[in-house]
Rosetta silent file (secondary structure, phi, psi, omega in degrees, C-alpha in Angstrom):
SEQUENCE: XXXXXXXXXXXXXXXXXXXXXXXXXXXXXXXXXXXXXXXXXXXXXXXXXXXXXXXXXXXXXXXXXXXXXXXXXXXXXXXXXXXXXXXXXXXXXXXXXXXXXXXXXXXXXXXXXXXXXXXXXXXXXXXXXXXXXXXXXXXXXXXXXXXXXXXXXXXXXXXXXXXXXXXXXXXXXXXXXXXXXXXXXXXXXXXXXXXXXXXXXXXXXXXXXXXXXXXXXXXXXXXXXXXXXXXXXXXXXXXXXXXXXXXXXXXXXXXXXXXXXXXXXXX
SCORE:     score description
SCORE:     0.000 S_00000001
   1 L     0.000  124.968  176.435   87.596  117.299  155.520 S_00000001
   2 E  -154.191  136.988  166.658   90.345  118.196  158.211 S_00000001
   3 E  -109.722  125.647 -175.449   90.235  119.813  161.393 S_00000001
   4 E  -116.012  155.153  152.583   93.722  121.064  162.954 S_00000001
   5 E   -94.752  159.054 -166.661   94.666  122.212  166.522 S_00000001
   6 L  -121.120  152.771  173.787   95.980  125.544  166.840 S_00000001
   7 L   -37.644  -35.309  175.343   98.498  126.701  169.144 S_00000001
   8 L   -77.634  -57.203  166.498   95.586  128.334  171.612 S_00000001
   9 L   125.703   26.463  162.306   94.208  125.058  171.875 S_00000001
  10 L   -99.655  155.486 -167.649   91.279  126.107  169.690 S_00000001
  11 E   -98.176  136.687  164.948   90.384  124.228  166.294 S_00000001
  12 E  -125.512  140.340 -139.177   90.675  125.167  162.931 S_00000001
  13 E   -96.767  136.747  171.096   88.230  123.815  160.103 S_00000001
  14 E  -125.166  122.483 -146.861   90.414  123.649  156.385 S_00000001
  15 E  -126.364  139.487  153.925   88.080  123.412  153.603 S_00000001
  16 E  -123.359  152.760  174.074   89.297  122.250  149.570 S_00000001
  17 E  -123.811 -178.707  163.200   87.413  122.890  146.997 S_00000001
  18 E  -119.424  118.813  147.336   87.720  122.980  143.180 S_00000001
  19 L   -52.290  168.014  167.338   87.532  126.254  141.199 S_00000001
  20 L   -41.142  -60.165 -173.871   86.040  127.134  137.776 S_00000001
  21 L  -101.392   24.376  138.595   89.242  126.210  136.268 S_00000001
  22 L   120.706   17.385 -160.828   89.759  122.836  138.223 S_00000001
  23 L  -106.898  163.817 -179.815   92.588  124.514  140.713 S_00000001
  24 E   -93.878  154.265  151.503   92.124  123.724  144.375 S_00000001
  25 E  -150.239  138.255 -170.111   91.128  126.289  146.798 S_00000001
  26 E  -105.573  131.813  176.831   91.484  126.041  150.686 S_00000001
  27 E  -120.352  119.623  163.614   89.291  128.282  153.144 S_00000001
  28 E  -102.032  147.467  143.721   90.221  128.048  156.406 S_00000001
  29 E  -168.394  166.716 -141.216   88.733  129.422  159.812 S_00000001
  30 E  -118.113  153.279 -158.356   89.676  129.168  163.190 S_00000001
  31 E    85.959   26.511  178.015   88.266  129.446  167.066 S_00000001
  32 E   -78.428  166.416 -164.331   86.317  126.474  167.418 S_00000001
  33 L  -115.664   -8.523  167.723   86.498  125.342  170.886 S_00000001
  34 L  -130.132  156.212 -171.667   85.850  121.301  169.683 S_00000001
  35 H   -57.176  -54.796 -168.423   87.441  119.197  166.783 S_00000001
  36 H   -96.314   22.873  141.588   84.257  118.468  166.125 S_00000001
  37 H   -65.160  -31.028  166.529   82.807  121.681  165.885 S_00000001
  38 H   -92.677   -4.252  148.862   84.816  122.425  162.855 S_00000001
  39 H   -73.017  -23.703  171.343   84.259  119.639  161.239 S_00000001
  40 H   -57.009  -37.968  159.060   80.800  120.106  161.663 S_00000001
  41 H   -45.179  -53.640  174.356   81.210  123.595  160.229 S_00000001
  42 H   -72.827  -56.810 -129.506   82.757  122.263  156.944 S_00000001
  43 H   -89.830  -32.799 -177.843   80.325  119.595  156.491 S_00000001
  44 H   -68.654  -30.535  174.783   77.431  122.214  156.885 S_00000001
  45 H   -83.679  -23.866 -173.019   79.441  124.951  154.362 S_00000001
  46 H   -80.566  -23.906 -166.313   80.151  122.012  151.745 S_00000001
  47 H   -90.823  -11.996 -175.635   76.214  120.727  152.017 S_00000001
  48 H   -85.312    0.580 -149.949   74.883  124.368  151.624 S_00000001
  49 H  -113.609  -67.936 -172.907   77.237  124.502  148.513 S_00000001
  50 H   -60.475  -34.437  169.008   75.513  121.392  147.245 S_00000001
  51 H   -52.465  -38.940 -171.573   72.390  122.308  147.881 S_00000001
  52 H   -73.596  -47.215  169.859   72.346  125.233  145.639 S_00000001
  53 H  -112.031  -12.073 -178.318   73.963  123.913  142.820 S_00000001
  54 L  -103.969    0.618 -154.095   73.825  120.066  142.309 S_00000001
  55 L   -57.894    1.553 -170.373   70.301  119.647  144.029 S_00000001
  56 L  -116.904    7.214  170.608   68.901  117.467  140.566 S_00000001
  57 L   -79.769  117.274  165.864   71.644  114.970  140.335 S_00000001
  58 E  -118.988 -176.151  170.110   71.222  111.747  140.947 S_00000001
  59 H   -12.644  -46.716  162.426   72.955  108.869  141.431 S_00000001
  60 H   -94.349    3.359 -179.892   72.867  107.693  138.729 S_00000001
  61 H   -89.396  -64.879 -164.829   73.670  110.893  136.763 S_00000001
  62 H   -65.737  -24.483  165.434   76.623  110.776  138.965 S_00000001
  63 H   -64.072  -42.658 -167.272   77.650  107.250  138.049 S_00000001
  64 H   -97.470  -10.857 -179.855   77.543  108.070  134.195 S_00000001
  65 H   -89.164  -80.891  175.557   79.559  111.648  134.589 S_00000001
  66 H   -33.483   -3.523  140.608   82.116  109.046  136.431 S_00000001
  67 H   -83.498 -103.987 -173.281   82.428  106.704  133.373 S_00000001
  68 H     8.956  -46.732 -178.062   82.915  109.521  131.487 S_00000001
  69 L  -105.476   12.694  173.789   85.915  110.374  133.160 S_00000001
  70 L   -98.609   -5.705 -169.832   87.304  106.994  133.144 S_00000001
  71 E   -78.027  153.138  163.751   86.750  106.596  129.442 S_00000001
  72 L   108.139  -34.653  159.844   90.201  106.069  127.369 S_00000001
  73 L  -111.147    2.908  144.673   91.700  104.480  130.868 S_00000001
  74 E  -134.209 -164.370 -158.843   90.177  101.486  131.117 S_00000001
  75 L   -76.496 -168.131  165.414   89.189   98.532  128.888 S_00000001
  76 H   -86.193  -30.058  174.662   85.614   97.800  127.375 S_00000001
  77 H   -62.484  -21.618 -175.218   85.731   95.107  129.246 S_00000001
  78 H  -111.926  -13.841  158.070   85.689   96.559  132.287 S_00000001
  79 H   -66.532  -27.103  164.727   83.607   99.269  131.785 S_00000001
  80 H   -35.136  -72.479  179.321   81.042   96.566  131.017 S_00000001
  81 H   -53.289  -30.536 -178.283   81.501   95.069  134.279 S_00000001
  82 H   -71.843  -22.725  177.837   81.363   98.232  135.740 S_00000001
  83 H   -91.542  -16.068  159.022   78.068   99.147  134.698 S_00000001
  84 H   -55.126  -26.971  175.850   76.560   95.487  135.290 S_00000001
  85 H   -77.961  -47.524 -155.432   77.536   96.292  139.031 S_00000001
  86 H   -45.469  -72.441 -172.603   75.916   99.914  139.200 S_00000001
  87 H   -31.007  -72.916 -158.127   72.413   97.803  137.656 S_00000001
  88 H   -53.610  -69.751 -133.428   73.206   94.573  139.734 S_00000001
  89 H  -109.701  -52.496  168.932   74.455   96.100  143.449 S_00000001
  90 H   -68.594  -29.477 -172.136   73.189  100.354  143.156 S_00000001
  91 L   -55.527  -14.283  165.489   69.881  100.334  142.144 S_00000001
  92 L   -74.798    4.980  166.778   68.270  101.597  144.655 S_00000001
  93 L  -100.974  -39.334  177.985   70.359  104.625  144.916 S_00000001
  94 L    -4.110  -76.906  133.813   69.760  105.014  141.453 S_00000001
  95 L   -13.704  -83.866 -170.743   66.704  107.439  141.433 S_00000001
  96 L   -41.646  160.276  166.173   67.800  109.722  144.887 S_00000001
  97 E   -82.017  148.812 -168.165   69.477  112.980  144.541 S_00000001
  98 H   -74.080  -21.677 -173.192   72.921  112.476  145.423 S_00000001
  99 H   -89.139  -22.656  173.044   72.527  115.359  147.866 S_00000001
 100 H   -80.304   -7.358  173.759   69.833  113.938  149.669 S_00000001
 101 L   -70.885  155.318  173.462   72.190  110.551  150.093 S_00000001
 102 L  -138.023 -177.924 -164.759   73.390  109.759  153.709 S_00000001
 103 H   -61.459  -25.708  171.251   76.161  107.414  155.084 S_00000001
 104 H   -51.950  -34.312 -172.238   73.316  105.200  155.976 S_00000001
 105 H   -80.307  -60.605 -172.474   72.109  104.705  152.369 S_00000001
 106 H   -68.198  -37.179  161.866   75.524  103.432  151.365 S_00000001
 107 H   -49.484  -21.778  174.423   76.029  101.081  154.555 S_00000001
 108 H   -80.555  -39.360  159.716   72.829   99.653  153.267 S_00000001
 109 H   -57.631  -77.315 -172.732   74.113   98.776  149.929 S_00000001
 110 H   -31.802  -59.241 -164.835   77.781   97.469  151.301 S_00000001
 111 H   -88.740  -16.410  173.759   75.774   94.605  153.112 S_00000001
 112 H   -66.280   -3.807 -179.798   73.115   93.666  150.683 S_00000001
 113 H   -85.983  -42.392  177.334   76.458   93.234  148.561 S_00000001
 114 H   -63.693  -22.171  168.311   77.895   90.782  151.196 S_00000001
 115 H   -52.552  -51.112  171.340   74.452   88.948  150.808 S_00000001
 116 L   -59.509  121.466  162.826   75.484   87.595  147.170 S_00000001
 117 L   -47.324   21.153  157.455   76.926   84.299  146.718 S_00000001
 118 L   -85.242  148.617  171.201   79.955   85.854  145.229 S_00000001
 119 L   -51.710  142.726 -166.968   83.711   85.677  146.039 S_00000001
 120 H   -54.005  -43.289  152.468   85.322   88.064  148.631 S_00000001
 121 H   -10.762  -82.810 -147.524   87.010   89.405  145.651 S_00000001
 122 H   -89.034  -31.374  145.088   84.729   90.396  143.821 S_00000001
 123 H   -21.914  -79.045 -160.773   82.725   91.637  146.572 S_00000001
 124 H   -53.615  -12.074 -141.991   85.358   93.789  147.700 S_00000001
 125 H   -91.167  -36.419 -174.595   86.001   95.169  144.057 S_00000001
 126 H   -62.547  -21.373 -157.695   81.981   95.894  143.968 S_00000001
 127 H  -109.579  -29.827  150.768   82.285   98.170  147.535 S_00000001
 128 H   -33.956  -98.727  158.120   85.582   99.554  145.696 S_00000001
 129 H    -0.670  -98.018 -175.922   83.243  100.959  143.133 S_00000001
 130 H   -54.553  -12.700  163.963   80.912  102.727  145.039 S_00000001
 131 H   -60.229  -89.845  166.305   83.564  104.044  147.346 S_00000001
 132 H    14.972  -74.771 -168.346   85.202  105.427  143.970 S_00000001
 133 H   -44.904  -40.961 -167.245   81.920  106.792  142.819 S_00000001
 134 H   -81.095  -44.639  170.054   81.357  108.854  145.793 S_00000001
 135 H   -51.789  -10.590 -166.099   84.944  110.038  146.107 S_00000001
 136 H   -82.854  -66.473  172.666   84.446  111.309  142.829 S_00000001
 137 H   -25.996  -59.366 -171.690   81.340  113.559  143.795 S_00000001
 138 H   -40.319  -57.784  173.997   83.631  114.724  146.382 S_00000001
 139 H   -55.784  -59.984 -167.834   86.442  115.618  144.262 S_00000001
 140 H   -95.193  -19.280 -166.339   84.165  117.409  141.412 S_00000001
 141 H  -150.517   19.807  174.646   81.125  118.541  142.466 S_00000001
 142 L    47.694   36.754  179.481   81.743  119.046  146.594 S_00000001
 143 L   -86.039 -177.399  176.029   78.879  116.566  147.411 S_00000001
 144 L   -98.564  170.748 -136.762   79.987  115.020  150.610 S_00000001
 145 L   -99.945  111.254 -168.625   82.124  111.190  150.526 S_00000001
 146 L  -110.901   -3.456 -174.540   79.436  109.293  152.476 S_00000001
 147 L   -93.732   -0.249 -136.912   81.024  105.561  151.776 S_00000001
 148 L   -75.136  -16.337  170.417   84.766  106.787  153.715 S_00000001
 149 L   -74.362  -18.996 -170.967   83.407  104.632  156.409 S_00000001
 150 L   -69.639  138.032  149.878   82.820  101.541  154.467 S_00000001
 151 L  -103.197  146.922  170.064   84.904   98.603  154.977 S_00000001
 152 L   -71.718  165.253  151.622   86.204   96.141  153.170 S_00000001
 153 L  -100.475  138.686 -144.544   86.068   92.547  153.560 S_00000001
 154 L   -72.223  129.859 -178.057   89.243   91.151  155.246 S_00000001
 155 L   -96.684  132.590 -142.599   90.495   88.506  153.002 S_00000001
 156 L  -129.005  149.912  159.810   92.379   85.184  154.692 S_00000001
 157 L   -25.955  -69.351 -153.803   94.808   82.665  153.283 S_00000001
 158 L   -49.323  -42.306  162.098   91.527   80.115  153.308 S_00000001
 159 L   -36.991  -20.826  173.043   90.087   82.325  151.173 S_00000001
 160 L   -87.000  100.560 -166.412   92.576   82.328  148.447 S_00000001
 161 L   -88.663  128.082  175.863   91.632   79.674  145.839 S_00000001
 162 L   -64.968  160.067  166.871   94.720   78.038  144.196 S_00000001
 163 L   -88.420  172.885  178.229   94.689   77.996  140.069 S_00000001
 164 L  -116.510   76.082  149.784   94.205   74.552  138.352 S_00000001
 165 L   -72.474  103.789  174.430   97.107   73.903  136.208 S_00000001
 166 L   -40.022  116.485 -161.276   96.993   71.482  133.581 S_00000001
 167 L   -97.802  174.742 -145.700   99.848   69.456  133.538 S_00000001
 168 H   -65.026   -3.293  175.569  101.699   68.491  130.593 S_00000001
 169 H   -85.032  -38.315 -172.242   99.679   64.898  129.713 S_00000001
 170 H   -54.877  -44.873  174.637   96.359   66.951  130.866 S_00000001
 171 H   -57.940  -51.771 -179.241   97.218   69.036  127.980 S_00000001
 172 H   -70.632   -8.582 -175.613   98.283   66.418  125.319 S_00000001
 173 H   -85.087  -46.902 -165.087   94.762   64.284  126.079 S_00000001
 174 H   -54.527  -72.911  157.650   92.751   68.246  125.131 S_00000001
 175 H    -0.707 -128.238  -46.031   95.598   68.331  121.984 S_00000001
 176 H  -133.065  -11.849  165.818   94.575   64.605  120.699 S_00000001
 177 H  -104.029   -4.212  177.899   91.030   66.272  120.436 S_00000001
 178 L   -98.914  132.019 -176.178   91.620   69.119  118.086 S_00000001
 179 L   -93.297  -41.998 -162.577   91.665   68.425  114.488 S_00000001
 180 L   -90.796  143.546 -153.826   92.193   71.774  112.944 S_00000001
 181 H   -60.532  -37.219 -164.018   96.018   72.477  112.463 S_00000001
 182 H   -67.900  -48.113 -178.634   95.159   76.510  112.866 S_00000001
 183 H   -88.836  -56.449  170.544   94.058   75.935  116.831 S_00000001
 184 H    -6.716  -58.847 -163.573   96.598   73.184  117.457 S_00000001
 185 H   -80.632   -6.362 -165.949   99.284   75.803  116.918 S_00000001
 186 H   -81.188  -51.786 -161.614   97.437   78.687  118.656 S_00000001
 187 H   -56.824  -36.308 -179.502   96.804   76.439  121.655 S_00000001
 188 H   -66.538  -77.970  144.760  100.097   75.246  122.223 S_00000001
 189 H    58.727 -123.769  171.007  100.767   78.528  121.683 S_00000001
 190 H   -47.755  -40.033 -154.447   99.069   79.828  124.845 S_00000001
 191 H   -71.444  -58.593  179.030   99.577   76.562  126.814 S_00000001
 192 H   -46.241  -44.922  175.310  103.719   76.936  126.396 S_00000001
 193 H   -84.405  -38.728 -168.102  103.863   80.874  126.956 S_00000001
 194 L    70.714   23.652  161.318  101.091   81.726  129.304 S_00000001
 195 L   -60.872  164.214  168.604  100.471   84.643  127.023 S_00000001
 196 L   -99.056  175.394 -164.800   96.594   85.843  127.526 S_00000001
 197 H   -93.881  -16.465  158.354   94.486   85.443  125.155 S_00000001
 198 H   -36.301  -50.051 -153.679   94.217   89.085  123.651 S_00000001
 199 H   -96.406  -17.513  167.747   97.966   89.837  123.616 S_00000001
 200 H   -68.720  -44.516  166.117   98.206   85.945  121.481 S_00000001
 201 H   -47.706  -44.261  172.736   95.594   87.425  119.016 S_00000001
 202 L   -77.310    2.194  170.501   97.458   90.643  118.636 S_00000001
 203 L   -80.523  145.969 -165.176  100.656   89.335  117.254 S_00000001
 204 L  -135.562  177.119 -168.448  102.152   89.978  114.198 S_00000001
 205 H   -44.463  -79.049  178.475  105.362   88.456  112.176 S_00000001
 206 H   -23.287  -13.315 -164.666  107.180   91.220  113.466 S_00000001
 207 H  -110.777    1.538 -176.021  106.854   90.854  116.828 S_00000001
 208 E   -89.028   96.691 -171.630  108.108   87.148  116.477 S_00000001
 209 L  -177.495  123.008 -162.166  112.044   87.018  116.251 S_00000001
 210 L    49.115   73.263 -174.381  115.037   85.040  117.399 S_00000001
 211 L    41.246   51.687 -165.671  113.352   82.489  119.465 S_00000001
 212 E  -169.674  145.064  169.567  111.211   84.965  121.372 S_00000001
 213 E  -136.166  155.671 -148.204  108.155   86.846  120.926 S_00000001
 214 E   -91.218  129.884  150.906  107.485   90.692  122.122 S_00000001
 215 E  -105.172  109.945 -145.166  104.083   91.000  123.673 S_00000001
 216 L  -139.324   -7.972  157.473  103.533   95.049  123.615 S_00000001
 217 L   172.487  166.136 -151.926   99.696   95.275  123.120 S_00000001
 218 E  -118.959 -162.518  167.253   96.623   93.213  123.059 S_00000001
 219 L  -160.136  109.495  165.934   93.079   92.819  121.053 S_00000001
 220 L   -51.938  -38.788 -138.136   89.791   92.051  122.733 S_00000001
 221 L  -171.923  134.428 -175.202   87.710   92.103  119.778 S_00000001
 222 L   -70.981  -31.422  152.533   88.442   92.062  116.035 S_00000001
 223 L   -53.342  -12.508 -144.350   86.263   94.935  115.333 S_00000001
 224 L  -124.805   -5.621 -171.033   87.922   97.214  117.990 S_00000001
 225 L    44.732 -154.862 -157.134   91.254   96.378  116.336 S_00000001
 226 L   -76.582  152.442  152.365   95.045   96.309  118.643 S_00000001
 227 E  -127.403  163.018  176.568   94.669   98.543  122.070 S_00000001
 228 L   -54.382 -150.429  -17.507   97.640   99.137  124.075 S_00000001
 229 L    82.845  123.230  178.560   98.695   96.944  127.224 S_00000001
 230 L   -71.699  -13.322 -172.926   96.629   97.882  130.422 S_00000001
 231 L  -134.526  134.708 -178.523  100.069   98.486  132.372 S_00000001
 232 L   -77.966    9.521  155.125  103.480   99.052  130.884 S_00000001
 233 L   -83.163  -16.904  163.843  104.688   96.514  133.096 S_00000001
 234 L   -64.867  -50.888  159.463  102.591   94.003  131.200 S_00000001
 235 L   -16.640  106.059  178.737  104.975   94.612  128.121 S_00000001
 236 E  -148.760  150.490  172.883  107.222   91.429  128.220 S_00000001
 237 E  -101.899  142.525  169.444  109.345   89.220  125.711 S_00000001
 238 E  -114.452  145.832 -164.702  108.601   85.131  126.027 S_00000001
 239 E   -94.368  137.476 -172.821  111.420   82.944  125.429 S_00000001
 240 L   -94.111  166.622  124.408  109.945   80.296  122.938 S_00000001
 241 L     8.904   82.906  153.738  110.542   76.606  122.397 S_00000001
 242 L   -11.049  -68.223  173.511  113.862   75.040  121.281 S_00000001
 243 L   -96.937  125.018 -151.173  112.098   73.458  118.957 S_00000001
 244 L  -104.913  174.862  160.153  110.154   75.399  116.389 S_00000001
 245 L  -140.683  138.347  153.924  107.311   75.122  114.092 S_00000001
 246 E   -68.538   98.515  164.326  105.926   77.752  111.935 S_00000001
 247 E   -86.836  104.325  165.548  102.210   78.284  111.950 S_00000001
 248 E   -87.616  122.633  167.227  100.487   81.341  110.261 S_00000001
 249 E  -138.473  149.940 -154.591   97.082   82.130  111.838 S_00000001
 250 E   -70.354  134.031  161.534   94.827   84.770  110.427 S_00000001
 251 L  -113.846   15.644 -163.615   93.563   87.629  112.608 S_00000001
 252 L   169.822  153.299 -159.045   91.850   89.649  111.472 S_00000001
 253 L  -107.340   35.722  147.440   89.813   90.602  108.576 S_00000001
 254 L   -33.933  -47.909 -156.629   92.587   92.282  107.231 S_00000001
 255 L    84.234   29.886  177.785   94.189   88.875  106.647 S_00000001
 256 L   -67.346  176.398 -177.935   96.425   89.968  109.064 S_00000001
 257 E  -153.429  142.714  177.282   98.681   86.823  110.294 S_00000001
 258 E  -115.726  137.439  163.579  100.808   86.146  113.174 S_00000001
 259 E   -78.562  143.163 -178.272  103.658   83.606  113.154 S_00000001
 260 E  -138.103  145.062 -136.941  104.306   81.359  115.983 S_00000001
 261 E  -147.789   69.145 -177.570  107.247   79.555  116.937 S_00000001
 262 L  -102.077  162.107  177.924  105.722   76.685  118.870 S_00000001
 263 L   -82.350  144.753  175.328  106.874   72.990  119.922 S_00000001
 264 L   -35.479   91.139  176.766  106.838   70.556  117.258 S_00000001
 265 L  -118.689  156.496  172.036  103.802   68.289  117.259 S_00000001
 266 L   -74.876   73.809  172.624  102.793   65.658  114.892 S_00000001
 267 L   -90.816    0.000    0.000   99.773   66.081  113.094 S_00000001
């Protein structure tokens, strides 16, 4: 939606749309004598547009054609979460036609979300999401973006929870409780690198070499086998331990095995 002034000091409304074969196309037109008569203009040619052709979609129709076009670029993991919020934080849009939604309906959701006893985080990441969703209508199917108004919630230093790092005795009391030789080596492992716990599962001999190990993609799930790295800035080498020990631990039901080059403990 954009309204310009024109040299005459009258307004002109600029409309984009998406053709049949995904290309943009802009309609302009021009003499309005207030800004917000042409926007007013647009929002009345984009809702007559929706009316005609989207009038049985709803919400939740629109929510599953928007996974759809996210599958392949994010994890399983997170489409999970994404569809526990639609259930959790949307239902009640669920049901309506998307054309029939108004800015009101989404302002109602954004605060019944600030009602949960959840972190501002995760909050904000839930009111992300339905912004998302709606931009998406916008983008694809010309209904109009009814959260663009929503705000976030402003996040403060106090707000910002430190992590809880175990320091290196905290570690050696958890150590002194594990018996089997196989997690010993995994844990130290993790504890020494700070690897996650995916991209530690996904390693193989190979990726293990001259005191360093490559971490270049990760594994959720044993079934689902290696996936890529969500960012190619996650791709990093970890400098290992001066002193090593060789561990082989099985990954898979392959028998695949990854070596690790961990510090020397006494078992």
């Amino acid at each position: 939606m954009a309204a310009y002034k024109e040299k005459s000091g009258t307004w002109m409304s600029k409309m984009n749309s998406r053709g049949e074969n995904g290309k943009i196309i802009s309609k302009t037109r021009s003499g309005f004598a207030k800004k917000r008569d042409a926007l007013d203009y647009e929002e009345e040619v984009r809702r007559s547009k929706v009316e005609t052709i989207n009038t049985s979609l709803s919400f939740n129709d629109l929510f599953e054609e928007y996974m759809k076009n996210k599958q392949g670029s994010i994890a399983e993991i997170t489409e999970n979460e994404y569809r526990r919020m639609n259930h959790q934080f949307f239902s009640k849009l669920a049901n309506k036609k998307v054309v029939r939604l108004t800015p009101k309906d989404f302002l109602t959701v954004r605060n019944e979300i600030l009602q949960y006893d959840y972190s501002k985080s995760y909050k904000n990441k839930t009111i992300k999401l339905l912004k998302s969703i709606s931009k998406f209508g916008y983008n694809f199917y010309d209904f109009k973006d009814n959260s663009k108004q929503l705000k976030m919630i402003p996040i403060n230093s106090d707000d910002i929870k430190d992590y809880t790092i175990w320091m290196p005795e905290e570690f050696d009391h958890f150590f002194g409780f594990i018996e089997n030789y196989v997690c010993k080596a995994f844990f130290t492992f993790l504890y020494h690198t700070g690897a996650r716990l995916g991209e530690a599962k996904a390693l193989l001999v190979s990726d293990i070499s001259k005191g360093s190990a490559t971490i270049s993609k990760s594994m959720k799930h044993y079934v689902n086998g290696v996936k890529p790295l969500k960012t190619a800035s996650s791709r990093r080498t970890i400098q290992l331990d001066n002193i090593p020990l060789k561990s082989s631990i099985p990954c898979s039901s392959e028998a695949r095995c990854i070596s690790l080059e961990i510090w020397n403990r006494s078992v």
